[in-house]
Each structure stands twice: as structure tokens, then as C-alpha cells.
VEXKOL-414315 format. One record per atom (N, C-alpha, C, O, CB): x, y, z; residue in one letter. Coordinates in steps of 0.1 Angstrom, whole numbers, plus 2048, in hexadecimal, padded with zeros to 3 digits. Glycine has a CB too. Layout:
<pts>
XYZa...
</pts>
This chain:
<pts>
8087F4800x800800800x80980C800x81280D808x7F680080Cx8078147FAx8108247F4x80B82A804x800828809x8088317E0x81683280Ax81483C814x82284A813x82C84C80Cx813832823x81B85081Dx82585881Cx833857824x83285182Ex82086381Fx83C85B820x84485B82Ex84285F83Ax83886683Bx84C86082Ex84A85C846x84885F84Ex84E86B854x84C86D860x848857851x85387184Ex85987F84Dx850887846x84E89384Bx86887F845x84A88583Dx83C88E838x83288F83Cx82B898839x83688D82Fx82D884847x823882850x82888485Cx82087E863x81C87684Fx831888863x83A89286Dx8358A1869x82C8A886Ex84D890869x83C8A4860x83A8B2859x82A8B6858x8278C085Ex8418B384Ax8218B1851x8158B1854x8108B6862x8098BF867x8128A6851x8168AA867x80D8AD876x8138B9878x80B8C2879x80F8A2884x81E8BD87Ax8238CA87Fx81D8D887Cx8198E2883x8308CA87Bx81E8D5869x8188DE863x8088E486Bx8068EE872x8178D8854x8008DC869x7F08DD86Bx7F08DE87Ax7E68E487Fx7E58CF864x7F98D9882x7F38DA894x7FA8E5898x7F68E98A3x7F98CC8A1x8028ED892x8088FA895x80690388Bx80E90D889x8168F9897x7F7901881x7F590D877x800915874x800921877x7EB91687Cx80B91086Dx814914864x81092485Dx80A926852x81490985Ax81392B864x80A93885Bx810936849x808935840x81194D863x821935849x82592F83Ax81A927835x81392C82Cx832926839x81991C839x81491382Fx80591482Ex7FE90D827x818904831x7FE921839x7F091E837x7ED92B830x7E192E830x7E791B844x7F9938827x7F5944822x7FF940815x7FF94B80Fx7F795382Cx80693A810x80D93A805x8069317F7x8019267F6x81C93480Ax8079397F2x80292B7E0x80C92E7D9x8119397D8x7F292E7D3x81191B7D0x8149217C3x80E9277B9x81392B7AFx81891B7BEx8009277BCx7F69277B4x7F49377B2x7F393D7A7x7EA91F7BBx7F493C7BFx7F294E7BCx7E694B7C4x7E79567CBx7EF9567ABx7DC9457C9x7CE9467CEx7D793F7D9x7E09387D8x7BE93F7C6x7D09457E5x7CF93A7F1x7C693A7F9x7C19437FFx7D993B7F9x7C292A7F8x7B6926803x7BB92180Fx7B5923819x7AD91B7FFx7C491B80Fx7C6917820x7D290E81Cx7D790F811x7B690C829x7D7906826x7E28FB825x7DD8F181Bx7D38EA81Bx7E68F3834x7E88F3812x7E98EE802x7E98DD808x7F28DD811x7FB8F47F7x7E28D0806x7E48C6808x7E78BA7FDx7DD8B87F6x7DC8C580Ex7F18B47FAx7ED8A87F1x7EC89C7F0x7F78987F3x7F08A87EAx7E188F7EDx7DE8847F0x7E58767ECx7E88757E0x7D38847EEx7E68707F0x7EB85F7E8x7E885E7D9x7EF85B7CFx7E084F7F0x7DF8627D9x7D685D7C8x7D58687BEx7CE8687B3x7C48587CBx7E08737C5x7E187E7BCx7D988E7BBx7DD8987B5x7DE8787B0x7CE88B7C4x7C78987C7x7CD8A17CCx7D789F7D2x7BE8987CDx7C68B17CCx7CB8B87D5x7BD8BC7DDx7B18B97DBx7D48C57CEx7C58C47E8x7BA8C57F1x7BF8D17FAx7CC8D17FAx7B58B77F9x7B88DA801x7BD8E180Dx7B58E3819x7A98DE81Bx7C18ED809x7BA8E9821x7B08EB833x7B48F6831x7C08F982Fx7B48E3845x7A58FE832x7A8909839x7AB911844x7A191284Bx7A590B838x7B4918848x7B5921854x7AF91E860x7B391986Bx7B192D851x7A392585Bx79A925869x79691386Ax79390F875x789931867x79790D862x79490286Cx79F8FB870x79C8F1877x78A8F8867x7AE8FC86Dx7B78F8874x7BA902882x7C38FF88Ax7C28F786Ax7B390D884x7B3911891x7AA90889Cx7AB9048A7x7AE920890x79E908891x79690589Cx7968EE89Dx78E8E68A0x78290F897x7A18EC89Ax7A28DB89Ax7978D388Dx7958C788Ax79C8D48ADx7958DC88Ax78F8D587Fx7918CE86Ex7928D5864x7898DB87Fx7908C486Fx79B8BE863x78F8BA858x7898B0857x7A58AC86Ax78E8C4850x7848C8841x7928C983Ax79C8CF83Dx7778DA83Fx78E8BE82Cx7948BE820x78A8C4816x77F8C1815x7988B081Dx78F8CC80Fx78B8D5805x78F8CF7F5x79A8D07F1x7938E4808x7878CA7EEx78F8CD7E0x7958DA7D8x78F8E47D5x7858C97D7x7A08D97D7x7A88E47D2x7A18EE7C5x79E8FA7C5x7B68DE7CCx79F8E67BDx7998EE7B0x78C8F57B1x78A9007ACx7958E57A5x7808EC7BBx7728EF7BDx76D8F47C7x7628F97C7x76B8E67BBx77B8F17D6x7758F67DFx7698EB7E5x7608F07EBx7719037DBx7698E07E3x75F8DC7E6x7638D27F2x76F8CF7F4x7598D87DAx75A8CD7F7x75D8C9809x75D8B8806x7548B1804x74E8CE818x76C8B6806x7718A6804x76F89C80Ax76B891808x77C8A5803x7758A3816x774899824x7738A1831x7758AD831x78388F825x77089B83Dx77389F84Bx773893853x76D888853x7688AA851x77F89985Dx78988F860x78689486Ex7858A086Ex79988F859x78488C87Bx78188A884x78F88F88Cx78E893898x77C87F883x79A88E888x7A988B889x7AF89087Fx7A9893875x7AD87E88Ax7C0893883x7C689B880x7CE88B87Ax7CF88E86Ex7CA8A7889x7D387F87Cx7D587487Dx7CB870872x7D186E868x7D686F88Bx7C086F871x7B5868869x7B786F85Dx7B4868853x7A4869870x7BB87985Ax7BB88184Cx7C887A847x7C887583Cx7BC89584Dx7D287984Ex7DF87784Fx7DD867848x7E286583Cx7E687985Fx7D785D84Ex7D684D84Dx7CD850840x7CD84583Ax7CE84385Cx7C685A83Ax7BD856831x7C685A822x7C1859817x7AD85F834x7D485F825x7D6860818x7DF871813x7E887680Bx7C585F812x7D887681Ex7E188981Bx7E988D823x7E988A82Fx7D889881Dx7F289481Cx7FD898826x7FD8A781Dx7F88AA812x80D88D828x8078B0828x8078C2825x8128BF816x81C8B8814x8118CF836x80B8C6811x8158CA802x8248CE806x8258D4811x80D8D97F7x8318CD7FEx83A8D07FCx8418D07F4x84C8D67F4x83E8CF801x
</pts>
């Protein structure tokens, strides 16, 4: 089964449990929605701001904006596949 390292799922956690102000206001894109995320199977995805303040783990589709997943856990997003873009 494909996973990530365990150094990218380190970084992850760090990123999102200490709201990274970097990684949650920067795009390559020029638009920014929140902490850029990307998945096992190739998607992208991000969390926004305010719900990484408030512990809440919503995956966003990147292009549509549209509400992917919610993750009970910061660990459960992590086991399902996403880790913080780099």
C-alpha cells in the first residue's frame, strides 16, 4: 500500500497543529485558500485557516472549493491519504 513518509506526516502534523502562518497564506497558484494539501491518488485539496484554528479537519477540493472530507482527527486525515504540500 503507497503511503507517505514518515517525515511528511511529521511535517504535516506540525504544519496544521501550529497553523503555520507560511503554509496557510502562500500559493503557487497566486489565490490562496488555506494550507495547500496533497493526496495518495493525486488530488489536491486544502484546510482552511479558520478551521485549523478552531481543530477542525475539512478538506476542500482545490479547483471547486467543494467540501471533500471531515476528519474527526488530525491523524484520521493523515491515515486517509493527505499530507501538507511541499
Amino acid at each position: 500500500m503507497k503511503c507517505w513518509s514518515e517525515e511528511q506526516k511529521a511535517l504535516t502534523r506540525t504544519i496544521i497543529r501550529n497553523v503555520d502562518i507560511v503554509a496557510f497564506s502562500f500559493s503557487l497558484t497566486g489565490i490562496n485558500k488555506g494550507c495547500t494539501l496533497d493526496h495518495l491518488d493525486g488530488r489536491f485539496g486544502y484546510i482552511k485557516l479558520e478551521d485549523a484554528l478552531s481543530d477542525c479537519f475539512r478538506v476542500y477540493e482545490y479547483e471547486h472549493d467543494s467540501l471533500q472530507a471531515t476528519y474527526e482527527t488530525l491523524e484520521l486525515l493523515i491515515e486517509d491519504g493527505w499530507k501538507v504540500s511541499t
